[in-house]
Each structure stands twice: as C-alpha cells, then as structure tokens.
C-alpha positions in Angstrom: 31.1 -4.8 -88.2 29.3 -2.2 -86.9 29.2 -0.6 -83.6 25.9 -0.7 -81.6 24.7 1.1 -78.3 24.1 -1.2 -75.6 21.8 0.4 -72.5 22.3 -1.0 -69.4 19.6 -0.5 -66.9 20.3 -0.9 -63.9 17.8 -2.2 -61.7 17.9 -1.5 -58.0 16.8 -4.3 -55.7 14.2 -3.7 -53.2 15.2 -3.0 -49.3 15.0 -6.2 -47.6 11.2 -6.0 -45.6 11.7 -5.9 -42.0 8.9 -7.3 -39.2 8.4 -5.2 -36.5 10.6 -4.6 -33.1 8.3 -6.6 -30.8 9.4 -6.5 -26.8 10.0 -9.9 -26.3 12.3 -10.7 -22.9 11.4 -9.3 -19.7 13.9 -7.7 -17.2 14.2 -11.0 -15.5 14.9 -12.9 -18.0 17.5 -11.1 -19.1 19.1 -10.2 -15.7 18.9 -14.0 -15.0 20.5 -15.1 -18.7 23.5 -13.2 -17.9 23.8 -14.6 -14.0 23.9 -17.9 -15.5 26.2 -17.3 -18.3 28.7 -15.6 -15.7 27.8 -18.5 -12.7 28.2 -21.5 -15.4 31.7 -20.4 -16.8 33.0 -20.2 -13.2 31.3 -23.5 -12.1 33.0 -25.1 -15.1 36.7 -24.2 -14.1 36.2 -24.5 -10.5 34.6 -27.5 -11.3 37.5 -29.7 -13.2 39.9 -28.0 -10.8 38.1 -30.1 -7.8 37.7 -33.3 -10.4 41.7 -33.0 -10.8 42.1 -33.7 -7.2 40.7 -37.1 -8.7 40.4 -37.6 -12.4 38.5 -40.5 -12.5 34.9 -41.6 -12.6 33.3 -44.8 -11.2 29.9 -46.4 -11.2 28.1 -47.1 -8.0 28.5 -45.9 -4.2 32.5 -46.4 -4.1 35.8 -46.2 -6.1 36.6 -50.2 -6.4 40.2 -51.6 -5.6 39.2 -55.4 -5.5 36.7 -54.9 -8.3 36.4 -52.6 -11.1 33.5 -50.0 -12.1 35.6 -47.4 -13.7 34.6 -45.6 -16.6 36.5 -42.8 -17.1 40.5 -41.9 -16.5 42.9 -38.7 -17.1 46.2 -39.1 -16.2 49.9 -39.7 -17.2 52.4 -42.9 -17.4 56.3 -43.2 -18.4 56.4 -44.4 -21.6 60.0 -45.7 -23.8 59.3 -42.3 -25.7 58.8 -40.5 -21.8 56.4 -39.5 -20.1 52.7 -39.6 -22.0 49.5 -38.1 -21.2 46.2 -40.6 -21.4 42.7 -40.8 -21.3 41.2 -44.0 -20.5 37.5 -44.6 -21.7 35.5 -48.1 -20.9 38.8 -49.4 -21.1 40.0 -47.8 -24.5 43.1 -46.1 -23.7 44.0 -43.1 -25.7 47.0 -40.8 -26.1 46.3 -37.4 -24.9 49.5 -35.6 -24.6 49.5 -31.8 -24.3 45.9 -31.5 -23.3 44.3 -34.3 -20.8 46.7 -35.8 -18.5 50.0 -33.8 -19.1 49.8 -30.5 -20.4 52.5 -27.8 -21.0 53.0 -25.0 -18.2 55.9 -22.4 -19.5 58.3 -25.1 -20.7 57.6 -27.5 -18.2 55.4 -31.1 -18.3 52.0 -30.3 -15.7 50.6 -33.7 -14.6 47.2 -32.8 -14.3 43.6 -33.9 -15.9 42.8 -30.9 -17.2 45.5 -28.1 -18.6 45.7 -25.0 -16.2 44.1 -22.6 -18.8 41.0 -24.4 -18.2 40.3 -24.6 -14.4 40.5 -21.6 -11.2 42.7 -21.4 -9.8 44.9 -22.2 -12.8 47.6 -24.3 -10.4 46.4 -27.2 -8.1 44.3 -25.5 -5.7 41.4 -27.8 -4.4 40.2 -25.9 -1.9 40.0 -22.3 -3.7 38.2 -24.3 -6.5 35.5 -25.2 -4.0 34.7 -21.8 -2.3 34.7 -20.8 -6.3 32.5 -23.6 -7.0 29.8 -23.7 -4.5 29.9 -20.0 -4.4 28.8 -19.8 -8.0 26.5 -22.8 -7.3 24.0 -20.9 -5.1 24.1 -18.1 -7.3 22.9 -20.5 -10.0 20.3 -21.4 -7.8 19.3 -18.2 -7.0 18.6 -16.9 -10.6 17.1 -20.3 -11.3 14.9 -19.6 -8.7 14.3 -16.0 -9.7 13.9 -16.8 -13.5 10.9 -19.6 -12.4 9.0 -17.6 -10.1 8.8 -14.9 -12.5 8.5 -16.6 -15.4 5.2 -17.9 -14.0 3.4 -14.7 -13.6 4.8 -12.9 -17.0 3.8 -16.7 -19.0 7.2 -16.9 -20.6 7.2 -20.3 -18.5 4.0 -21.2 -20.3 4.4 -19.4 -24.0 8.6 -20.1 -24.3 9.4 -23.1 -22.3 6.6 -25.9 -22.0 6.0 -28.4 -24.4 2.8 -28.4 -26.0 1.2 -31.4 -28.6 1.7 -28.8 -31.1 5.5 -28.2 -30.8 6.0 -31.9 -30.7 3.9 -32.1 -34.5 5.8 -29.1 -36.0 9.1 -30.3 -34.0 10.3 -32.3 -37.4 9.6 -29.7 -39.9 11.6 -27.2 -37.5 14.8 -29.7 -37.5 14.8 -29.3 -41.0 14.4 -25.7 -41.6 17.2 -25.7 -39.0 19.6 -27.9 -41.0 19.1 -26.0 -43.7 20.2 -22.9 -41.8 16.8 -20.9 -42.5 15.6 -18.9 -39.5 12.2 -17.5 -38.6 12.1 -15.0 -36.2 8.7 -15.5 -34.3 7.4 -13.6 -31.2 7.3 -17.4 -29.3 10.1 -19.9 -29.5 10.6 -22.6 -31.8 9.6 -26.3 -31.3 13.5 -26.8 -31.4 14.2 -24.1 -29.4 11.4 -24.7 -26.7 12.7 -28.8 -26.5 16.0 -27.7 -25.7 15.3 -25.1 -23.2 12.6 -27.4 -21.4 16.0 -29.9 -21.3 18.4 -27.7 -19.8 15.6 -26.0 -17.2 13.3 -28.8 -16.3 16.3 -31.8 -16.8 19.9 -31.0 -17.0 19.9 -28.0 -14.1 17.5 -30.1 -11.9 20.0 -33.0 -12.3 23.2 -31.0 -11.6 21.9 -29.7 -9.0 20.7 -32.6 -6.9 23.7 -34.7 -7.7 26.0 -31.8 -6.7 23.8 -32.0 -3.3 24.2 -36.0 -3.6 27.9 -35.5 -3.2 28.0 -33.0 -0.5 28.4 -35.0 3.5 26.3 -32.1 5.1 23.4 -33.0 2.5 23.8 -36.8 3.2 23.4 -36.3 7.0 19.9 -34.7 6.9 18.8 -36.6 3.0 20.1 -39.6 3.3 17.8 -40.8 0.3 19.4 -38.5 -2.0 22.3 -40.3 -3.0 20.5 -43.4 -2.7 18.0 -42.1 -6.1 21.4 -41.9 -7.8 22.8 -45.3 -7.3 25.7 -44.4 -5.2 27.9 -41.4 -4.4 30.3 -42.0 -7.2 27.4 -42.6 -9.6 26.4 -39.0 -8.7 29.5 -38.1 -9.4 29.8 -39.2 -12.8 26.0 -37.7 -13.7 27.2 -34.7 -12.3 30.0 -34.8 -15.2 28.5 -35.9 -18.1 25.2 -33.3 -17.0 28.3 -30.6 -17.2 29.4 -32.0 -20.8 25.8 -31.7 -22.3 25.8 -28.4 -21.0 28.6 -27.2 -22.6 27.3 -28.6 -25.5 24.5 -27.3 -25.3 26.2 -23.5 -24.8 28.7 -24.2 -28.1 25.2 -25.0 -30.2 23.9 -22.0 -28.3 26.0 -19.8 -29.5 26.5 -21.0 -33.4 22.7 -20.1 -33.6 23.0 -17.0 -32.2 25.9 -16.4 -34.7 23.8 -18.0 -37.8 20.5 -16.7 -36.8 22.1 -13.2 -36.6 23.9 -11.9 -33.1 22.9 -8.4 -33.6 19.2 -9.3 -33.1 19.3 -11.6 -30.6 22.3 -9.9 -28.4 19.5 -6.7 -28.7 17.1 -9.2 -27.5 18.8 -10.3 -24.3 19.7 -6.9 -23.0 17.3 -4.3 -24.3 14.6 -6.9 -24.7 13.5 -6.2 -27.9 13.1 -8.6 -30.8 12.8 -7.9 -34.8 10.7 -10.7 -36.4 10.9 -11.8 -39.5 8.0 -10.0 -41.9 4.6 -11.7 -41.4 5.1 -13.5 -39.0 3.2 -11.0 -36.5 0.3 -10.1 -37.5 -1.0 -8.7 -34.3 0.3 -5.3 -33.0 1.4 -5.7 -29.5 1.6 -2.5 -26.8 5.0 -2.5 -27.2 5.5 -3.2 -30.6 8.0 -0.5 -32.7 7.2 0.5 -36.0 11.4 1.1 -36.6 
C-alpha cells in the first residue's frame, strides 16, 4: 500500500457582517431605566416587609372573621414533626418550610412570610419598610413621569411603545422567532417587545400605582372613589400583589433576553445609547449612525 499526499486546505470562514451602531436610547430613557431598576428592587423588599406585618390576602373591602374571602396565606403551625412552615392557596395548603412561613436566621427558626434575605430591613421592621417603601414609590413616579413627558416629544412613546395594527399582524410570527431563540436587532422594537412594554407602562405601573394610593387613609379621605373602582380596600391589596408578581416576572424574562439576545449590546444600548443592528436591517443612514 502505498503512501499518498493528502493537502488540506484550510478554508477561513468569513468575519461575521455587522449592521451599523445606530443611536437608539435617549438620555432619558436611559437615566429613567436605571431609576426604576434601582426604585423597583427597593419597593420589592420594603414591600413584603410591610406584607409580613400581615401575610395574607382577602377579596373585598375587609379581612372576614364570620365569613371567608381569603385567598392567600404564609405562615407557620406546630406540627407532630414540629414546627412547619405553610402556604395556603384557595384553600390548598402546602408545606413551605425553610422559605415562606418559617425560614432559617443563623441557626434559629424565623416565623415570618417571607425569609429576611428578601425584605429591608432584613428583621421585622414595619415601619422602616414604609419610609423605604413610599420613599422609593415617588421616585418611581417621578421617572415615570419624566420618561412619559419626554418620551412624547423624542417619539419613542409613539415608534417603541404603542401598539399599532401592524405589530399586532407580525406579533405571531415574532413569538416564534422568539421561541426559537433567533434575534433581530432592529432600530424600533419588536411586536413582542412593544406588547410587553405597553403592559408594564400603560397597565401594570398605572395599576400599582393607584392601588398603592387605594390603600393609603390620606388618599381615601380626599378620593374616596378610589378604593371603591377596586372593589374594596383588601381587594386593592391583593391587585397590588399579584401587579408586583407579574412584575417580577416580567424583570426575570427581561433579563434572560438581554442575556440570549446578547448583554454586551444591549447593556451598550442602555447606557451609551447606542445600538448595533443586525446587517440589513437598516437601510437608512441616520445622523448618528457609526460606521464601527
């Protein structure tokens, strides 16, 4: 058997084709991104510290003791094994040891809702948890505020945010590109991405808010009505929760897509404010467009 010369040529693969560096956030929008990211984690801690005082949720304007409209329940109960943790759901009880309704504090059972890790103060502190929490809340406001003003006058309101019929007919062919992880990097938002941003501005924040004010004695002196459009104080209440799950949801899906759809460019995005889109996809040459 004879020898032969094998040639291996070695073939390069092209450089992966960039789109250009388009300027894509303004200054507000990304000074008012970060308020909320910073004003949302605080309102979340402070928050189930002032829903330990009471973990429990009811439907309608009162707690009932001679009738029953409770959904929702965190707490403890001695058990023959000792003392268990639970978490009571529309009557389905569940055993919740060492997170909701008796957590571990340095060796020692903690009786509380939530664990201390996840509230501020980390100890039972109701009323540092509300100067935390309506602190943060007006901040929240504030930016909201800010963000909606300007987003008026620069049209990211209008271009990013609004549902239009055509978002709605590419909205289905955007789910799927999106379940199977492929990513276009456009100048304007997705139909995906412009549905769930319209949800958390124009829904979830305007509902948080009001039923935050629902709650608060100072608001139902001068609006009355207020808690009345939510079907009771304790009804408001338990909006005001579930609103605060869905956006927590909403942040953990937030940030797998910043992680999928690749954090470099979109962290450079939100605080330099400019965008690389994918190749073709902008074919006009914007101002402030970077050829590198």
């Amino acid at each position: 058997m004879t020898d032969q010369a094998i040639d291996r040529v070695e073939v390069e693969k092209p450089a992966k084709a960039k789109g250009p560096l388009i300027y894509r956030q303004a200054i507000l929008t990304r000074v008012t991104h970060w308020v909320w990211a910073i004003a949302m984690f605080f309102l979340l801690l402070s928050g189930l510290q002032i829903w330990n005082a009471h973990p429990a949720l009811y439907v309608g304007a009162q707690s009932g003791f001679e009738f029953s409209n409770e959904i929702l329940r965190i707490g403890a109960e001695n058990t023959d094994a000792g003392p268990r943790g639970f978490t009571t759901v529309f009557g389905q009880k569940f055993d919740t040891s060492g997170v909701l309704g008796m957590s571990d504090l340095r060796g020692n059972p903690n009786f509380v809702g939530f664990p201390g890790w996840a509230t501020i103060p980390s100890f039972r502190d109701l009323a540092t948890g509300r100067v935390v929490h309506f602190f943060f809340a007006w901040i929240l406001v504030g930016a909201l505020a800010i963000w909606l003003i300007s987003s008026l006058f620069n049209g990211h309101l209008w271009r990013d945010v609004i549902l239009k019929p055509r978002d709605f007919r590419e909205l289905p062919k955007d789910i799927w590109e999106h379940i199977r992880f492929r990513f276009h990097h456009r100048r304007t938002y997705s139909p995906l991405q412009k549905v769930a941003y319209f949800g958390v501005f124009f829904i979830l924040f305007p509902l948080i808010i009001l039923t935050g004010l629902s709650m608060s004695p100072t608001m139902n002196a001068g609006w009355p009505w207020l808690v009345e459009v939510f079907g009771g104080r304790q009804t408001a209440r338990t909006i005001h929760f579930i609103v605060m799950l869905l956006l927590v949801l909403f942040f953990v899906v937030h940030i797998a897509m910043v992680v999928l759809a690749g954090p470099i460019n979109e962290l450079r995005s939100m605080i330099t404010g400019y965008y690389r889109t994918s190749p073709g996809t902008e074919p006009d040459a914007p101002k402030q467009e970077k050829s590198k």
